[in-house]
N, CA, C and O atoms as a GROMACS GRO file, in nm:
protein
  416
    1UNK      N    1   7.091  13.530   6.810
    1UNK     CA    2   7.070  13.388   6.814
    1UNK      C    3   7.204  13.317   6.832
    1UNK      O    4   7.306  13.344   6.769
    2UNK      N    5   7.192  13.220   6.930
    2UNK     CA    6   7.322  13.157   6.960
    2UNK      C    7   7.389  13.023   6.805
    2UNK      O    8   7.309  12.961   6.735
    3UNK      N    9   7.509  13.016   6.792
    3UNK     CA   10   7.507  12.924   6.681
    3UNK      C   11   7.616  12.819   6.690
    3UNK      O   12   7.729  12.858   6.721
    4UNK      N   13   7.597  12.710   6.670
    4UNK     CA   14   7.655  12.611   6.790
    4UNK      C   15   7.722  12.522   6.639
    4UNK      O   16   7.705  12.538   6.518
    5UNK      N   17   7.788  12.443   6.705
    5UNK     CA   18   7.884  12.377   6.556
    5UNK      C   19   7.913  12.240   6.673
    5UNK      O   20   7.944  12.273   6.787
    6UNK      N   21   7.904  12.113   6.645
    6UNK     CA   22   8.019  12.017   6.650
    6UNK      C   23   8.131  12.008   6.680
    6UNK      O   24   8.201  11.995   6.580
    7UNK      N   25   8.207  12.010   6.805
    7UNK     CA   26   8.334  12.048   6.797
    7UNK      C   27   8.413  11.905   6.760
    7UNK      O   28   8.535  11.890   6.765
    8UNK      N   29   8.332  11.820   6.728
    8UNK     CA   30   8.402  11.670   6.654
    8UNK      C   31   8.454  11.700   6.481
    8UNK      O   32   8.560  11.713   6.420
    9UNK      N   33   8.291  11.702   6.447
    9UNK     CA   34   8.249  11.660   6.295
    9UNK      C   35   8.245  11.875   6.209
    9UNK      O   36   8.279  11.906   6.095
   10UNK      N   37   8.202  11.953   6.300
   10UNK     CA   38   8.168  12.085   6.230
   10UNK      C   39   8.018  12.086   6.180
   10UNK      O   40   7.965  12.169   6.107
   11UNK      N   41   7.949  11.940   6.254
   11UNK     CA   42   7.829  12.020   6.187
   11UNK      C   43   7.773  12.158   6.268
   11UNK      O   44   7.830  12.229   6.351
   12UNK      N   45   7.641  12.163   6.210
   12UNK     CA   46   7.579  12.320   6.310
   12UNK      C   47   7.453  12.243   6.381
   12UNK      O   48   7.372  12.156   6.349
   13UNK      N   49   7.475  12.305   6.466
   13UNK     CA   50   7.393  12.255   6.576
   13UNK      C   51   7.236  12.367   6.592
   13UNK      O   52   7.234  12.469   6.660
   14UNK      N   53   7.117  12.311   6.507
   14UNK     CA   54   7.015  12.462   6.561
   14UNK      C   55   6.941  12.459   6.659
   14UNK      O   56   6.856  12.372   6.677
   15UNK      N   57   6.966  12.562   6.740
   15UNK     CA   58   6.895  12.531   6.888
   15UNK      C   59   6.785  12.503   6.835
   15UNK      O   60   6.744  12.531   6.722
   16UNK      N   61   6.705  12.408   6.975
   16UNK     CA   62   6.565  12.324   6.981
   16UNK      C   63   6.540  12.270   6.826
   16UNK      O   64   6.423  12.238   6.804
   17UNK      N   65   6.630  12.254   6.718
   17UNK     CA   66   6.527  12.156   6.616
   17UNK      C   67   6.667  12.048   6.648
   17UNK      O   68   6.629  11.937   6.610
   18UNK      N   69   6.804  12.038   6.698
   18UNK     CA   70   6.894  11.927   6.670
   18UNK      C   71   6.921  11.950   6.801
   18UNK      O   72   6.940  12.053   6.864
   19UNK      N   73   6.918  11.753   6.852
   19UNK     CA   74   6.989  11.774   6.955
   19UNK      C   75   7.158  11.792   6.995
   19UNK      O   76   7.246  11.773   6.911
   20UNK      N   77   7.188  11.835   7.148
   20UNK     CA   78   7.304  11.895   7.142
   20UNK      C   79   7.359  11.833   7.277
   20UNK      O   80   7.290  11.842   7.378
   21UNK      N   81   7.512  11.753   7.281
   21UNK     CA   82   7.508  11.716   7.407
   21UNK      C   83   7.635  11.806   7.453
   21UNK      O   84   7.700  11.837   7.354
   22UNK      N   85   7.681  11.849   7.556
   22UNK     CA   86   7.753  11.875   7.633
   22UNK      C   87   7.869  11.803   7.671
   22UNK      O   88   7.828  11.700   7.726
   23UNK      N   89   7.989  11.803   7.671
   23UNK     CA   90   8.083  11.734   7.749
   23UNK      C   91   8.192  11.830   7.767
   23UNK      O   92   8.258  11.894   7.685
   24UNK      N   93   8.195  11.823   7.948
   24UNK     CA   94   8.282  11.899   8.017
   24UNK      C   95   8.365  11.742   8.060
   24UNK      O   96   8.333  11.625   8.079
   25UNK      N   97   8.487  11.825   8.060
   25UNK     CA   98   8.620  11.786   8.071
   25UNK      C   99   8.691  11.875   8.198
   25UNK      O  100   8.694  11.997   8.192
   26UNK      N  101   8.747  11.801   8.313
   26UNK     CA  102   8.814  11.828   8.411
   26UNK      C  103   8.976  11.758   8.390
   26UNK      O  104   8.991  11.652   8.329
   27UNK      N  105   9.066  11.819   8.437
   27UNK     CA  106   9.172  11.723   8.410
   27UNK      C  107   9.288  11.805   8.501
   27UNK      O  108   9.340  11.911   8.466
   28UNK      N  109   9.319  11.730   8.630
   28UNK     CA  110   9.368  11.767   8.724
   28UNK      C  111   9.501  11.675   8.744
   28UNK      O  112   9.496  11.560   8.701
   29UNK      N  113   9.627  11.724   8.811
   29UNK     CA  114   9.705  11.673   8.924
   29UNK      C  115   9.647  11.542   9.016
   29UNK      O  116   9.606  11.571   9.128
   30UNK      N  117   9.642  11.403   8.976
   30UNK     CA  118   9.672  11.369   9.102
   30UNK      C  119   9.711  11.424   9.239
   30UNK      O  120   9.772  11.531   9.239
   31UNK      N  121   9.680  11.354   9.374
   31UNK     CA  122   9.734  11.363   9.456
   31UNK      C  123   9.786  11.284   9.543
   31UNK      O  124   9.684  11.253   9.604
   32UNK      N  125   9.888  11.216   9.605
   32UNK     CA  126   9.857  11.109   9.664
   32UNK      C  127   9.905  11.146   9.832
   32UNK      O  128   9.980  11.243   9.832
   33UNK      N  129   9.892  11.119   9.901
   33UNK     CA  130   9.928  11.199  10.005
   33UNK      C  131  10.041  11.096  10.074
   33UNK      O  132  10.022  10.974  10.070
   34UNK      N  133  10.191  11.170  10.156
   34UNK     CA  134  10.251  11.082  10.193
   34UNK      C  135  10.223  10.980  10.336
   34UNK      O  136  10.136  10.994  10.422
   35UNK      N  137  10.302  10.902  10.329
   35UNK     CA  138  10.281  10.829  10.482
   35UNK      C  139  10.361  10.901  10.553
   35UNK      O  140  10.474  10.944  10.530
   36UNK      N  141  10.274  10.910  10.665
   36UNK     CA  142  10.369  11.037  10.740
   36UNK      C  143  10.412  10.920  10.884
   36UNK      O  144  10.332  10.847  10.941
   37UNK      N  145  10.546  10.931  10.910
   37UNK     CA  146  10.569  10.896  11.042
   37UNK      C  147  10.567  10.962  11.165
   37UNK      O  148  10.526  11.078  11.173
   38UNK      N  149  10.616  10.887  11.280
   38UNK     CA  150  10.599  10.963  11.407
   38UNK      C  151  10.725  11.090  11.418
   38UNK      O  152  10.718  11.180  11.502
   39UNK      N  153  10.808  11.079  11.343
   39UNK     CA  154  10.948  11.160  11.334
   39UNK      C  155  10.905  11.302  11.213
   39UNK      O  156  10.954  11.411  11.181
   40UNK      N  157  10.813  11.239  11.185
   40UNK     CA  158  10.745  11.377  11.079
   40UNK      C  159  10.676  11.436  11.186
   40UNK      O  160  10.746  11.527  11.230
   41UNK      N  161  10.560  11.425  11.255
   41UNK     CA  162  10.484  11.485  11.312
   41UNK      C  163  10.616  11.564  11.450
   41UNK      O  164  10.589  11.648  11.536
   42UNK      N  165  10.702  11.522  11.433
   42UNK     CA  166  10.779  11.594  11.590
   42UNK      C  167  10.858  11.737  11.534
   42UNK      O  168  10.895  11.837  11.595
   43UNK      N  169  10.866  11.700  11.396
   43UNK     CA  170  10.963  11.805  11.360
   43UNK      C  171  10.867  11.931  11.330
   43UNK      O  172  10.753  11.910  11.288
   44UNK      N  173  10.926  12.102  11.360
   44UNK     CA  174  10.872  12.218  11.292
   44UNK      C  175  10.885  12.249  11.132
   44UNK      O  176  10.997  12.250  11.079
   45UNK      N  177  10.800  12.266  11.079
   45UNK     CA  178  10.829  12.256  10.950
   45UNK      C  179  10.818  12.395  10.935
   45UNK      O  180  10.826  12.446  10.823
   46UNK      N  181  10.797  12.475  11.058
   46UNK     CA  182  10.763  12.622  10.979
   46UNK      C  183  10.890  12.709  10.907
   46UNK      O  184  10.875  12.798  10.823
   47UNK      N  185  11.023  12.659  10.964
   47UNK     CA  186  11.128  12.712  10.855
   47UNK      C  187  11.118  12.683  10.765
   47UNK      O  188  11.109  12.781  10.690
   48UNK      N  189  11.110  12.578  10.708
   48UNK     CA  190  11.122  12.538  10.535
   48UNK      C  191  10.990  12.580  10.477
   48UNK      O  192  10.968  12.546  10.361
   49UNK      N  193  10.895  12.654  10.547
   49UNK     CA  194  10.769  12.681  10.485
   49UNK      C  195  10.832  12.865  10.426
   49UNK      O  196  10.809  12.911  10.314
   50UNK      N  197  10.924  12.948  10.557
   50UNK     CA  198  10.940  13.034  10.571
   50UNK      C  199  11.065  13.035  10.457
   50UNK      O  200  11.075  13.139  10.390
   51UNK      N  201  11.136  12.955  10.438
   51UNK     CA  202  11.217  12.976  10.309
   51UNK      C  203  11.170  12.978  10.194
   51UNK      O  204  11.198  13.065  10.113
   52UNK      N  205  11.079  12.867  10.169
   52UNK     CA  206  11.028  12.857  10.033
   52UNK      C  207  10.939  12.982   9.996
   52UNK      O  208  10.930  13.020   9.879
   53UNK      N  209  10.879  13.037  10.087
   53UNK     CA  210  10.783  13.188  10.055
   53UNK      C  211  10.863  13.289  10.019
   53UNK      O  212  10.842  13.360   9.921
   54UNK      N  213  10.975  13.303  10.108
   54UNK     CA  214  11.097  13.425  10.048
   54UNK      C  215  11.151  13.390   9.947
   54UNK      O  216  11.187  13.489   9.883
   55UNK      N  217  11.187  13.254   9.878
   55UNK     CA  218  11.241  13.191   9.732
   55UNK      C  219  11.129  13.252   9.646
   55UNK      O  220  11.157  13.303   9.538
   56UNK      N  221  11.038  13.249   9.678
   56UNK     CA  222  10.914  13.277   9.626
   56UNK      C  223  10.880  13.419   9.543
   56UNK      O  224  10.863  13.444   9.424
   57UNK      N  225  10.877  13.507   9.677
   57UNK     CA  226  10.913  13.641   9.692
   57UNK      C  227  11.030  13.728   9.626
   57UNK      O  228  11.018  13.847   9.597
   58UNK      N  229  11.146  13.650   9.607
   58UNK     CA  230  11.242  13.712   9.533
   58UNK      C  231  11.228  13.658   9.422
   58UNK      O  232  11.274  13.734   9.336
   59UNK      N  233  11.177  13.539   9.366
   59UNK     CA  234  11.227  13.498   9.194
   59UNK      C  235  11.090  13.512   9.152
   59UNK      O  236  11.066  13.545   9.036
   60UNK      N  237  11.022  13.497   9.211
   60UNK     CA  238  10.822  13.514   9.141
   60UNK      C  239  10.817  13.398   9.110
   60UNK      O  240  10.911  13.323   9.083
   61UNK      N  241  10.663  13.365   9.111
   61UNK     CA  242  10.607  13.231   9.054
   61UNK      C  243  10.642  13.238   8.904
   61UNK      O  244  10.578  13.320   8.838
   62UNK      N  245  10.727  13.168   8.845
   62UNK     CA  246  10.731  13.071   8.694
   62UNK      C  247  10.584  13.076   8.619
   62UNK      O  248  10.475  13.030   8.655
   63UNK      N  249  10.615  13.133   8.530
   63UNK     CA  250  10.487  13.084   8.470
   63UNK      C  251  10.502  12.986   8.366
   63UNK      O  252  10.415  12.971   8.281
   64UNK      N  253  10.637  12.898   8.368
   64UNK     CA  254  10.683  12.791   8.279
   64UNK      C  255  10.570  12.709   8.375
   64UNK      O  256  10.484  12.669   8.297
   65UNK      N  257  10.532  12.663   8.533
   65UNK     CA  258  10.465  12.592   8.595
   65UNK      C  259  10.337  12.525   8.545
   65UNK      O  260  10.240  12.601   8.549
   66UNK      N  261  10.312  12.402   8.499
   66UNK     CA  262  10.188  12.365   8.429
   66UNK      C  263  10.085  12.422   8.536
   66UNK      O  264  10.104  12.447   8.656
   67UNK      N  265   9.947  12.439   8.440
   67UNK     CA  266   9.844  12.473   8.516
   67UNK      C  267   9.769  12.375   8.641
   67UNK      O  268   9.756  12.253   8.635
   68UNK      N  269   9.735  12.445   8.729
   68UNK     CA  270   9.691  12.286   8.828
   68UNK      C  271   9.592  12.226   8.740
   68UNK      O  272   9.617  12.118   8.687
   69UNK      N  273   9.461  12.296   8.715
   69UNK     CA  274   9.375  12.213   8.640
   69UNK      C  275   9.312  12.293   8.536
   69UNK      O  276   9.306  12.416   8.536
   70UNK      N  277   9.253  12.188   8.420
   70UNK     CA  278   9.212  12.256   8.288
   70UNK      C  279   9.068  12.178   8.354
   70UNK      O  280   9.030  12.083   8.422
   71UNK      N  281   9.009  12.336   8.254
   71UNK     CA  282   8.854  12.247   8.222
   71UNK      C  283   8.814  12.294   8.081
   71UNK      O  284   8.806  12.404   8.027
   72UNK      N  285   8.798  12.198   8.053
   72UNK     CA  286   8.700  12.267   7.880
   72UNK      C  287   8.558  12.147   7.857
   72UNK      O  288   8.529  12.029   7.872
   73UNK      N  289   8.509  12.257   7.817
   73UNK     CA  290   8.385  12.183   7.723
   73UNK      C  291   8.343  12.213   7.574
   73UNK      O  292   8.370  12.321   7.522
   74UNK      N  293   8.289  12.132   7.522
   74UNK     CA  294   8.273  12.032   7.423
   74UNK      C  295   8.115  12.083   7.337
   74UNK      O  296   8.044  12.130   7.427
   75UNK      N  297   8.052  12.089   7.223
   75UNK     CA  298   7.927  12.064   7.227
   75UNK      C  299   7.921  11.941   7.105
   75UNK      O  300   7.984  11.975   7.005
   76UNK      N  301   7.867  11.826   7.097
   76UNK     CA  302   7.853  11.761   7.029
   76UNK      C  303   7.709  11.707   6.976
   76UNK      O  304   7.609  11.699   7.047
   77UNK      N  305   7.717  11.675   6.847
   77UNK     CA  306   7.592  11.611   6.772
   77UNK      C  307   7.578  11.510   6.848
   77UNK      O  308   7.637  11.481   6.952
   78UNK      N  309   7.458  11.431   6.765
   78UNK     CA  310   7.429  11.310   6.824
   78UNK      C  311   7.510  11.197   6.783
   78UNK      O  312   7.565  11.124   6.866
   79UNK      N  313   7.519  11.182   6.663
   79UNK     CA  314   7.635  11.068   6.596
   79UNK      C  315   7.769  11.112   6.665
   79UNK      O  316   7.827  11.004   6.679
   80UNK      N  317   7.866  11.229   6.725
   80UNK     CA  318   7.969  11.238   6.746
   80UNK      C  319   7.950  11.204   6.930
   80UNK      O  320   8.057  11.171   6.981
   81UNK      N  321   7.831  11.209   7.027
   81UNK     CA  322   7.777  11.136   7.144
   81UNK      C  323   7.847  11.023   7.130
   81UNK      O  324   7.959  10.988   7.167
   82UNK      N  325   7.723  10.950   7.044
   82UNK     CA  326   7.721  10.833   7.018
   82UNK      C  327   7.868  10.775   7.044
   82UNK      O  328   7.891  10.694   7.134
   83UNK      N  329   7.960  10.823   6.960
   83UNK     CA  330   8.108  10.762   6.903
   83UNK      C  331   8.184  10.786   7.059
   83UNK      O  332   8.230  10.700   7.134
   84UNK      N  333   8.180  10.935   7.077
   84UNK     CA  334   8.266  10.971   7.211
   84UNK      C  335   8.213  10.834   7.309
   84UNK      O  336   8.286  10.738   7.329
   85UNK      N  337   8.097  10.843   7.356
   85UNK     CA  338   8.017  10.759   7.496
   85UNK      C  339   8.087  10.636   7.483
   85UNK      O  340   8.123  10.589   7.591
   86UNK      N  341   8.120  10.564   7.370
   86UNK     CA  342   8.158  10.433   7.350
   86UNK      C  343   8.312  10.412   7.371
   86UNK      O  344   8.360  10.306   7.412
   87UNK      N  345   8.396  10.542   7.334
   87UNK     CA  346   8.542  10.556   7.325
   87UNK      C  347   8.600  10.672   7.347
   87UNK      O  348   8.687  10.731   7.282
   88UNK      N  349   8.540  10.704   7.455
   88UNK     CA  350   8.594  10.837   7.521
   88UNK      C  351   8.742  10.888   7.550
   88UNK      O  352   8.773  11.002   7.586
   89UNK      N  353   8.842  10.760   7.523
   89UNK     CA  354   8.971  10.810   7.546
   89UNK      C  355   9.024  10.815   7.366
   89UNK      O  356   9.137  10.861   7.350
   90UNK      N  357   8.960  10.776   7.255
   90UNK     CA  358   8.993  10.723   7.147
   90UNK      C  359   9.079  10.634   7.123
   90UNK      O  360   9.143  10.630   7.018
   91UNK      N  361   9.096  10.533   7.241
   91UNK     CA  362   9.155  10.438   7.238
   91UNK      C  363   9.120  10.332   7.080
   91UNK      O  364   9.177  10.224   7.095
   92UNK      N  365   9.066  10.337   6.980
   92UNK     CA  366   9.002  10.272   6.858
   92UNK      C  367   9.075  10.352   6.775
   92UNK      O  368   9.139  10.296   6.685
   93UNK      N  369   9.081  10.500   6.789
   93UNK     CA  370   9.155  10.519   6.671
   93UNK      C  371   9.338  10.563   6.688
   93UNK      O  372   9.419  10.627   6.622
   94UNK      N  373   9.340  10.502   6.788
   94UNK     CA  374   9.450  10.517   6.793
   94UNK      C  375   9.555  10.373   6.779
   94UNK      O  376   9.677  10.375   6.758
   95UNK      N  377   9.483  10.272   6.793
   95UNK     CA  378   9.475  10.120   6.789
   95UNK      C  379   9.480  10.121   6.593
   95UNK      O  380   9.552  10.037   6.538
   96UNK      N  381   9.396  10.225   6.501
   96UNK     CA  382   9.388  10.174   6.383
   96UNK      C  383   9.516  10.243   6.279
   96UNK      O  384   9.564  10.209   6.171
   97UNK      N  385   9.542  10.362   6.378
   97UNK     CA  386   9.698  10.431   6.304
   97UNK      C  387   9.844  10.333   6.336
   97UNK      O  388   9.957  10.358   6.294
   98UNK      N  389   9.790  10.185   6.443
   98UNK     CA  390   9.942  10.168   6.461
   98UNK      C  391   9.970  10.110   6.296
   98UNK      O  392   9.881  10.100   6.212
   99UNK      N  393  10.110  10.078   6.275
   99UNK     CA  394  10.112  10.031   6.172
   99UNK      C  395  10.201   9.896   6.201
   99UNK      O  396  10.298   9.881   6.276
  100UNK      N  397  10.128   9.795   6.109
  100UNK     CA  398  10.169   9.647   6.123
  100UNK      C  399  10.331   9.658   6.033
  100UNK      O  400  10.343   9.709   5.921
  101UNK      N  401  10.399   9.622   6.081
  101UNK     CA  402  10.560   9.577   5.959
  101UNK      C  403  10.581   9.415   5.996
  101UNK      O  404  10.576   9.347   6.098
  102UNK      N  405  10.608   9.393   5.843
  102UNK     CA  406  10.647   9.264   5.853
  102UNK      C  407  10.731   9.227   5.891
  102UNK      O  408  10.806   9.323   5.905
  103UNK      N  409  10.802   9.097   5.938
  103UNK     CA  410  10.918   9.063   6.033
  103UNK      C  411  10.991   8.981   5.932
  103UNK      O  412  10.976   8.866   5.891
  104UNK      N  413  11.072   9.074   5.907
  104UNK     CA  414  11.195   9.054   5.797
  104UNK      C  415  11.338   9.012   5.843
  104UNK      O  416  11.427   8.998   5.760
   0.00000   0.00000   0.00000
């Protein structure tokens, strides 16, 4: 039997008697692509393609390099839905940790 938990709150989730929602998370690289001019399109770029593969080839890919993209998912109750759907970045609780100082 599968056994499912809250990844908000920890409650347990029992299949078919509680409902259970899902949230997948993608989180990628931008891209923006450049403006290319007419002096780009004239030039060969295949040397600097042919260097960077042999740079490549002799030092190995880094694995210091962030990942291109993450995905994870989520299973949540209904009250922890509820809360995410409304404030999905937790922009609220992060607004209630600032702390006010008085101006002394």
């Amino acid at each position: 039997m599968l056994h499912f938990t809250c990844d908000l709150c920890g409650r347990e989730l029992l299949p078919g008697t509680t409902t259970r929602y899902v949230v997948k998370v993608e989180i990628f690289a931008a891209h923006d692509p450049a403006d290319l001019a007419e002096d780009d399109l004239d030039e060969d770029h295949m040397e600097e393609v042919s260097q960077l593969l042999h740079e490549v080839e002799q030092e190995g890919i880094s694995d210091t390099l962030p990942p291109t993209s993450q995905h994870m998912r989520y299973d949540l109750c209904p009250a922890c839905h509820k809360r995410f759907s409304q404030d999905p970045l937790g922009r609220k609780a992060v607004m209630q940790k600032k702390l006010n100082f008085s101006e002394n």
